[in-house]
Z-matrix of the N, CA and C atoms (Angstrom, degrees):
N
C 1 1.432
C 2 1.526 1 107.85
N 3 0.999 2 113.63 1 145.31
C 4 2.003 3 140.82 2 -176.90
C 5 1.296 4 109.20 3 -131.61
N 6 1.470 5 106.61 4 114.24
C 7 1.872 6 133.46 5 155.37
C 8 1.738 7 95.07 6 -113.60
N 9 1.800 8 85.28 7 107.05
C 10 1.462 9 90.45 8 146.52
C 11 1.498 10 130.03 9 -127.79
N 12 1.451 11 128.89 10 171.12
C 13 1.173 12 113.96 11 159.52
C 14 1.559 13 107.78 12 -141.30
N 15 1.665 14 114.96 13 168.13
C 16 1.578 15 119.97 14 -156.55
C 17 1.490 16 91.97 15 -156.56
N 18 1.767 17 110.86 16 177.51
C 19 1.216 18 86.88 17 -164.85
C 20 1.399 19 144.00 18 128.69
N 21 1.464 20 100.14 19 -50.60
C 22 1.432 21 140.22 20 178.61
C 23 1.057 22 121.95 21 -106.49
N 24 1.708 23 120.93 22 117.45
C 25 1.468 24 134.52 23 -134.02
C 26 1.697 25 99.86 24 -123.85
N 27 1.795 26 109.75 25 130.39
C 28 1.441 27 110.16 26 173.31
C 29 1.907 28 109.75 27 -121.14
N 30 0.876 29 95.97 28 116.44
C 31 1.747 30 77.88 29 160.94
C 32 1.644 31 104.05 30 -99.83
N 33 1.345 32 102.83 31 141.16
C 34 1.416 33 116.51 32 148.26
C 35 1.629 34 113.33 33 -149.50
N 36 1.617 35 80.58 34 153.87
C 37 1.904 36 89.84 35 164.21
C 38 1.641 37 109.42 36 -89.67
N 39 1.062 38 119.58 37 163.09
C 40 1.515 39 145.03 38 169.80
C 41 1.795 40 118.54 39 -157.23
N 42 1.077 41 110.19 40 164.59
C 43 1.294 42 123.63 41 -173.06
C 44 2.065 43 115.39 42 -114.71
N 45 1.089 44 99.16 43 109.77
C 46 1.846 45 89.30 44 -157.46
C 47 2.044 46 93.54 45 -119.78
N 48 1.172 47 117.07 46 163.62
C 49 1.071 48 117.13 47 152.48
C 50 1.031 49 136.99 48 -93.70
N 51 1.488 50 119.40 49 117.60
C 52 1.527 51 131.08 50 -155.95
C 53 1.910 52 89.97 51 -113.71
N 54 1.501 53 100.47 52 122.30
C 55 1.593 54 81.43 53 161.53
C 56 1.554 55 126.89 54 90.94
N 57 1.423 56 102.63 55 -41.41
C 58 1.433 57 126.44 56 -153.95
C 59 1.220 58 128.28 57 106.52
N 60 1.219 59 88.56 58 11.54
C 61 2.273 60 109.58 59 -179.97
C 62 1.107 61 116.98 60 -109.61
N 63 0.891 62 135.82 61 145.97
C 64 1.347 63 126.92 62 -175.26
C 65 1.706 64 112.15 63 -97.13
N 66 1.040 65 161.63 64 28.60
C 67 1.328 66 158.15 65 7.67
C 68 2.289 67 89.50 66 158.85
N 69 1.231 68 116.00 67 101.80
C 70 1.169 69 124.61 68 158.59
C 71 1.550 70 108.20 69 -61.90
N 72 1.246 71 112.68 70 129.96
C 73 1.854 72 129.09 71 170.08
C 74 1.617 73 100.36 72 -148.97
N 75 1.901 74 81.63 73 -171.65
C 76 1.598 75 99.91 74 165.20
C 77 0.846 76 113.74 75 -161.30
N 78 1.296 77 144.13 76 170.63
C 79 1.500 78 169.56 77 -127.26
C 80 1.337 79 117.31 78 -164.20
N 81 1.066 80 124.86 79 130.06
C 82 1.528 81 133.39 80 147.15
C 83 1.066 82 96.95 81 -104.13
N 84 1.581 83 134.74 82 121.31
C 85 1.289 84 167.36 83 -125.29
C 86 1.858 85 99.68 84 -161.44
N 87 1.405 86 97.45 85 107.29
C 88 1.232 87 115.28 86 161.92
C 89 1.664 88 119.23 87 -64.83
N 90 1.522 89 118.68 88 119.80
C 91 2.043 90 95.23 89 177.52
C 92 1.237 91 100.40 90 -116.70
N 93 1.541 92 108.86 91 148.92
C 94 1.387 93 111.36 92 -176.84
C 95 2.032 94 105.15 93 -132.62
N 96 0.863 95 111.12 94 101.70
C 97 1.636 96 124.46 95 177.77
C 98 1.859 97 103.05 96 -60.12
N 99 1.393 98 104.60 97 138.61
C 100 1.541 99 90.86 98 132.21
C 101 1.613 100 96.85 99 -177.63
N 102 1.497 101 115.92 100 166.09
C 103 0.982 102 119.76 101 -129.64
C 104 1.715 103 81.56 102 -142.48
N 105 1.644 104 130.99 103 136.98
C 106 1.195 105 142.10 104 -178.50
C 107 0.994 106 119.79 105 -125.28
N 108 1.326 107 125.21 106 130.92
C 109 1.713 108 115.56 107 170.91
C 110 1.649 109 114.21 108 172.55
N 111 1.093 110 129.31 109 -134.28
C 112 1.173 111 116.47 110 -163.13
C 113 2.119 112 98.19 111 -135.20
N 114 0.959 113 105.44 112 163.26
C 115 1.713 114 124.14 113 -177.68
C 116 1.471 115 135.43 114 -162.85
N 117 1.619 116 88.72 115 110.37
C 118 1.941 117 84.30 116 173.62
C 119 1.323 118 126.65 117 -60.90
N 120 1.613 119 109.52 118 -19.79
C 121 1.197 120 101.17 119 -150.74
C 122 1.841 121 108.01 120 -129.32
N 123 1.607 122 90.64 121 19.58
C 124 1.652 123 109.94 122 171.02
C 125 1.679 124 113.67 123 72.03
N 126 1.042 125 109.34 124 43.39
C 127 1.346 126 122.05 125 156.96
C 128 1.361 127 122.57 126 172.03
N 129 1.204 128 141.65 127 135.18
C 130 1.589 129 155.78 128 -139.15
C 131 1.943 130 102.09 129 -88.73
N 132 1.360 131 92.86 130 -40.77
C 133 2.076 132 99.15 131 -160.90
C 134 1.736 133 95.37 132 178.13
N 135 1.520 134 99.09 133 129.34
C 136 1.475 135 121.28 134 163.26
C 137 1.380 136 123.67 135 -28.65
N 138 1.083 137 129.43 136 74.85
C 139 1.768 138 112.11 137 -170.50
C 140 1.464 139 116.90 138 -16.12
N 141 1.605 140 103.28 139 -63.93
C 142 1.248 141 116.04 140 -167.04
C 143 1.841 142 113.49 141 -39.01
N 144 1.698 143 117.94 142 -61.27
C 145 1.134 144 136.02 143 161.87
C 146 1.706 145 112.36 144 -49.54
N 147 1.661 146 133.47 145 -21.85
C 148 1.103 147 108.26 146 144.94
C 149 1.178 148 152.52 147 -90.81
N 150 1.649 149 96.82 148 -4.43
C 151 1.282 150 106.70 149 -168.26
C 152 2.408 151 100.20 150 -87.79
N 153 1.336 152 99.78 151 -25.32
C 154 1.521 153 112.21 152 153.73
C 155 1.273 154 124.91 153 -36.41
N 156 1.202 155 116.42 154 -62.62
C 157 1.520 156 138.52 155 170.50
C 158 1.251 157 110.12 156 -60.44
N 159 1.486 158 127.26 157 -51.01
C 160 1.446 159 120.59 158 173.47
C 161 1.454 160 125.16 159 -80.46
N 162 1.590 161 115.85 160 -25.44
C 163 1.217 162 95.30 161 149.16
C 164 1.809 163 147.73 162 -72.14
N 165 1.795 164 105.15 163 -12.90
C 166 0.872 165 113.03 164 -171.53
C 167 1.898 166 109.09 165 -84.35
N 168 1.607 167 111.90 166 -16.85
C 169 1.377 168 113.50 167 162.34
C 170 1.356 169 108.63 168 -69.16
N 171 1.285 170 120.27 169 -47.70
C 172 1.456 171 119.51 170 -165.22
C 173 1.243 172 110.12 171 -40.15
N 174 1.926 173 110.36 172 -61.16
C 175 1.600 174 145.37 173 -175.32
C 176 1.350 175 73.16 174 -36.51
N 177 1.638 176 122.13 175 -80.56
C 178 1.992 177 88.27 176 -132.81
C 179 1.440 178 105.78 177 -82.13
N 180 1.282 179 133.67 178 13.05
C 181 1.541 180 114.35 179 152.43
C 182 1.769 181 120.32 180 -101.16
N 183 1.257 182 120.27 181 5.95
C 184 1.074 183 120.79 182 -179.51
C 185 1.686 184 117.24 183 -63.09
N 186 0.964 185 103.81 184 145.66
C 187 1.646 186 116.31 185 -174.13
C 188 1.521 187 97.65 186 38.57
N 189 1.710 188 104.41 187 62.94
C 190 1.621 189 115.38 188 153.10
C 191 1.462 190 105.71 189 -124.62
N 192 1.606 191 108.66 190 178.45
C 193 1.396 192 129.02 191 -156.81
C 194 1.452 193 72.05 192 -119.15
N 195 1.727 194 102.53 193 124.09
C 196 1.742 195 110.24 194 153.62
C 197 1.372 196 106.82 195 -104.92
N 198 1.577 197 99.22 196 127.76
C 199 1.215 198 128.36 197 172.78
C 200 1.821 199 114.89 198 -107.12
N 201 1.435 200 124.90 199 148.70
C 202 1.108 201 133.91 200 179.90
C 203 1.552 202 86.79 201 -83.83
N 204 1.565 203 85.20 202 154.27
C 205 1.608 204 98.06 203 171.45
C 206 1.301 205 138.34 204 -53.11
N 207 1.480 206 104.63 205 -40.13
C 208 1.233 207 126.52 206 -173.27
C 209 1.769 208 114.94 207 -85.90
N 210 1.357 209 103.49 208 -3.70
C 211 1.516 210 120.56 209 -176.38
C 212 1.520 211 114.05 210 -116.14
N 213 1.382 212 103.25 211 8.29
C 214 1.635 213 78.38 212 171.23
C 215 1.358 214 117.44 213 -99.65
N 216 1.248 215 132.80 214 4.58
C 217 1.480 216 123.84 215 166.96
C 218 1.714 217 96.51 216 -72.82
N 219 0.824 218 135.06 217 -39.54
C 220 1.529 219 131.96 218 -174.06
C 221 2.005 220 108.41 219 -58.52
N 222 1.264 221 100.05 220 -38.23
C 223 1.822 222 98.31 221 -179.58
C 224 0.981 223 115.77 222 -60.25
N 225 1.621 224 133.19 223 134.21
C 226 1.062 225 142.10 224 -175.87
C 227 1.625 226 95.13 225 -147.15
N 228 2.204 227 110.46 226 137.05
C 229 0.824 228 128.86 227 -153.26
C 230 1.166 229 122.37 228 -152.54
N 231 1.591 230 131.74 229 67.55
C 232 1.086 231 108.18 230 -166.69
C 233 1.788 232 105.12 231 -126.21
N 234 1.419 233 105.02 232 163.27
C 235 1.480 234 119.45 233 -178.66
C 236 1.443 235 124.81 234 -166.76
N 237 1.387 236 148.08 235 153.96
C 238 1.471 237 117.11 236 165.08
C 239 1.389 238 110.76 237 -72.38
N 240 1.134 239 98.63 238 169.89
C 241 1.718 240 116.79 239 153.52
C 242 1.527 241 93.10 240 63.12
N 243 0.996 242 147.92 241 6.74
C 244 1.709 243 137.38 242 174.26
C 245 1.241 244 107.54 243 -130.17
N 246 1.647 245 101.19 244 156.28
C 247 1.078 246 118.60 245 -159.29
C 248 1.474 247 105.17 246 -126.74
N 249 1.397 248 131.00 247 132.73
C 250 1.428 249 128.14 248 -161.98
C 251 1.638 250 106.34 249 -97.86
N 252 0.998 251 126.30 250 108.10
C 253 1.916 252 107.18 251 165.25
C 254 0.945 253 95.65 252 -92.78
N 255 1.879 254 104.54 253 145.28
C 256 1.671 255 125.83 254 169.42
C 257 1.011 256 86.85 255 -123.26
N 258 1.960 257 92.22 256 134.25
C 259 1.595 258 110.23 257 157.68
C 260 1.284 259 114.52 258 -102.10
N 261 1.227 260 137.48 259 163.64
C 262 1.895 261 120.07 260 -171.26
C 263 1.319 262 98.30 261 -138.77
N 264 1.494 263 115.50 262 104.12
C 265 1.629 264 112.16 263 156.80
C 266 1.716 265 115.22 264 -85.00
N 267 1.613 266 95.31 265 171.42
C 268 1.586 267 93.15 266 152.35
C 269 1.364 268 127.70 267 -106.69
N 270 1.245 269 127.87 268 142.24
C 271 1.612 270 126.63 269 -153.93
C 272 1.566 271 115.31 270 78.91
N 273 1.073 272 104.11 271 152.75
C 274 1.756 273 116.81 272 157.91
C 275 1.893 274 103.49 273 -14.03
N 276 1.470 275 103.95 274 136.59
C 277 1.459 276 115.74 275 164.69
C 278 1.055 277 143.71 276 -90.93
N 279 1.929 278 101.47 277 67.23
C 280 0.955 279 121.87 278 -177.59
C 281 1.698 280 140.16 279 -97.16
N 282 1.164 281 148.55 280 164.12
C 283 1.244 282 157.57 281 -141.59
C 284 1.540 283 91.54 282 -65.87
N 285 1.784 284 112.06 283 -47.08
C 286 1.623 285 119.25 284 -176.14
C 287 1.469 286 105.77 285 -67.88
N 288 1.454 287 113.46 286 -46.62
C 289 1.727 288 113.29 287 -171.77
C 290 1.458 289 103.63 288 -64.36
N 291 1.603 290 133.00 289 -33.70
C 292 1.029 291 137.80 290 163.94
C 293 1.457 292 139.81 291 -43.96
N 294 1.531 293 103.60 292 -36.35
C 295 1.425 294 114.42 293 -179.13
C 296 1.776 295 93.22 294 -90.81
N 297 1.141 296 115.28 295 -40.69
C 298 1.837 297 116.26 296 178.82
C 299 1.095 298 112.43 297 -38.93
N 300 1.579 299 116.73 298 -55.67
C 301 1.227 300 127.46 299 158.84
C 302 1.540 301 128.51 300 -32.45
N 303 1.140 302 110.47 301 -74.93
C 304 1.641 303 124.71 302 169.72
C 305 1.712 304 108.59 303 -39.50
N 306 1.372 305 114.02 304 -54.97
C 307 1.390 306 131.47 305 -173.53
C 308 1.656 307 107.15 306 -60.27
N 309 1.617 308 100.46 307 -43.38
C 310 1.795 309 88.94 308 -163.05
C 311 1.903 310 96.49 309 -78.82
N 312 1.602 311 120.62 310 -28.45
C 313 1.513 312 107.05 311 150.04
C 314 1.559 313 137.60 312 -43.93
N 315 1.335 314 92.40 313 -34.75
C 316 1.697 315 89.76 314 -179.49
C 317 1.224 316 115.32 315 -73.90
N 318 1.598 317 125.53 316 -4.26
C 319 1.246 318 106.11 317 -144.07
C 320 1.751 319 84.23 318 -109.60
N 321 0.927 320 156.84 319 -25.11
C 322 1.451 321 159.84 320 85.39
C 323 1.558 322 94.95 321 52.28
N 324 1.232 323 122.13 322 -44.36
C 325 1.585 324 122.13 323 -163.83
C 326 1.027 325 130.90 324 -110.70
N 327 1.762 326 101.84 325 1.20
C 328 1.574 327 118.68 326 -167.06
C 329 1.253 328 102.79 327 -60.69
N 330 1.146 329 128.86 328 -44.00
C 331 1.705 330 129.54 329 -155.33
C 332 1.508 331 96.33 330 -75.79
N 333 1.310 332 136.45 331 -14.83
C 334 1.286 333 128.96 332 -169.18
C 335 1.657 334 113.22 333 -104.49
N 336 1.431 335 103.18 334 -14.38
C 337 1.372 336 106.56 335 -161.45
C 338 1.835 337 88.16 336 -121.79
N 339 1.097 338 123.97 337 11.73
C 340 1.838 339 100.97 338 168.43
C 341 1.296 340 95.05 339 -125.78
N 342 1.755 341 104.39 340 154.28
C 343 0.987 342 99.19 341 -151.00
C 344 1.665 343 102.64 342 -106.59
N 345 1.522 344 128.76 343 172.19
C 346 1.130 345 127.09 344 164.28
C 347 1.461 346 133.24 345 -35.87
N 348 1.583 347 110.49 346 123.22
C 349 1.964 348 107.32 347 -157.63
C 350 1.342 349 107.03 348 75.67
N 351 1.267 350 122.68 349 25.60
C 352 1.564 351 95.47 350 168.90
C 353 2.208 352 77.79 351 -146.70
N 354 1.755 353 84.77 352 161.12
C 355 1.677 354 104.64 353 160.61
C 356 1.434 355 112.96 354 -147.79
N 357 1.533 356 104.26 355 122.43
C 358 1.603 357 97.93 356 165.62
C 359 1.537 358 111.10 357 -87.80
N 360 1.548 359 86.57 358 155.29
C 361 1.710 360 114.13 359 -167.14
C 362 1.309 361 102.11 360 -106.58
N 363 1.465 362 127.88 361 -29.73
C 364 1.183 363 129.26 362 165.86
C 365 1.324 364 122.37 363 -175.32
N 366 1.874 365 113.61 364 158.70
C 367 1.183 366 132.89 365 -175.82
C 368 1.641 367 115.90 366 -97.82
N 369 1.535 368 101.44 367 141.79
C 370 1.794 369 93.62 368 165.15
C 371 1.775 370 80.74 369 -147.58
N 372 1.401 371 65.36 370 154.78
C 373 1.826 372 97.32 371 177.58
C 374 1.464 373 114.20 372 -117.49
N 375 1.262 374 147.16 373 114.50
C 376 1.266 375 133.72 374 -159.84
C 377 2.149 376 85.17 375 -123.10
N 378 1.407 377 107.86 376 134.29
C 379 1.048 378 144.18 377 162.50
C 380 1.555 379 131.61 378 -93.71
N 381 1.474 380 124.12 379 89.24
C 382 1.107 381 102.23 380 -145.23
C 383 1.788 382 101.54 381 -130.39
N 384 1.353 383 126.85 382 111.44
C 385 1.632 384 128.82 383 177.88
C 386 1.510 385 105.06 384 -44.61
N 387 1.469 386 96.95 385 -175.13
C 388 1.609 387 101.90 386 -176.73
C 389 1.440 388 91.66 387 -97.46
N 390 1.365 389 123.17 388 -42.42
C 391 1.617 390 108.05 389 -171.57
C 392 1.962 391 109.56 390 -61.57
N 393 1.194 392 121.00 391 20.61
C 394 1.307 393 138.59 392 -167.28
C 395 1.330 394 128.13 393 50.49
N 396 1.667 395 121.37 394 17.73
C 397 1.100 396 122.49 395 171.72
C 398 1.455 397 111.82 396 -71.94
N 399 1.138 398 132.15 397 152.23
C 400 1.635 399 143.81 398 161.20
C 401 1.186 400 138.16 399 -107.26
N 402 1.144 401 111.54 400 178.00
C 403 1.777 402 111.78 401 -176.21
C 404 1.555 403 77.78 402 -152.96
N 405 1.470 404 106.97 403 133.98
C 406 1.330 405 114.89 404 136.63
C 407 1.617 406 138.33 405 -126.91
N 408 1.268 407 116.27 406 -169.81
C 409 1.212 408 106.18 407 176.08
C 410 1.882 409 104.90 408 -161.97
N 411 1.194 410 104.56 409 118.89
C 412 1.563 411 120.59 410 170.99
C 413 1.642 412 133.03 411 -85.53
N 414 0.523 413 122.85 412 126.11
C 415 1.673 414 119.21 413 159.60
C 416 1.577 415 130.40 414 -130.06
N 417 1.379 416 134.82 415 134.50
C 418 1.308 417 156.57 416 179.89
C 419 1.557 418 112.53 417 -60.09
N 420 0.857 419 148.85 418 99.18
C 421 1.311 420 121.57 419 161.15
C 422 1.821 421 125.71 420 -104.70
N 423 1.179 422 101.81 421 108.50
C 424 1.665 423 102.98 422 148.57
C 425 1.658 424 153.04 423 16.97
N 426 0.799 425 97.16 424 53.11
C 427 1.314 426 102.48 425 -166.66
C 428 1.239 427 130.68 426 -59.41
């Protein structure tokens, strides 16, 4: 069984190599949740209650700067009146390190958001540009 939801909108900036440049942009990043596993009682988790949860991860990295781990002592940022959010993956700040990100938050919430008779087996997070390429990122969990 599959609960997903889509829909749910991120902008961020990141810094990528274009070229051989390292080239500041941004993205409005499509996110798409969904959640796998098994159910007695014919459905995995409430949309409504996931799509809550996924917007409320989204919220606190939205309109942040993803930085690699190993690079954020190097960022430097200054301006009046603005305020910088850093998001921090590990590796390059990419569409996949992005959804990992999102994913290893969501998973914090599983126990609240599936519902009685059911267990998910696993999460994917799909990350998706406007020219419709993606990044995703999955994980298994343990039962």
């Amino acid at each position: 069984m599959k609960t997903c939801v889509k829909g749910v909108f991120l902008n961020i900036a990141h810094y990528t190599p274009v070229r051989g440049t390292r080239v500041l942009h941004g993205h409005t990043y499509e996110v798409r949740v969904c959640i796998e596993g098994l159910s007695t009682v014919g459905y995995l988790a409430d949309f409504i209650k996931l799509r809550e949860v996924v917007e409320g991860v989204v919220d606190s990295i939205n309109y942040s700067l993803i930085v690699p781990k190993d690079e954020v002592d190097k960022v430097v940022f200054e301006a009046p009146n603005t305020v910088l959010k850093v998001a921090v993956v590990n590796g390059d700040a990419t569409a996949e390190n992005l959804a990992k990100l999102i994913c290893r938050r969501l998973m914090k919430f599983l126990n609240e958001l599936v519902s009685r008779g059911s267990s998910v087996s696993k999460v994917c997070v799909d990350i998706t540009e406007p020219s419709g390429s993606l990044g995703e990122y999955c994980e298994l969990i343990n039962p």
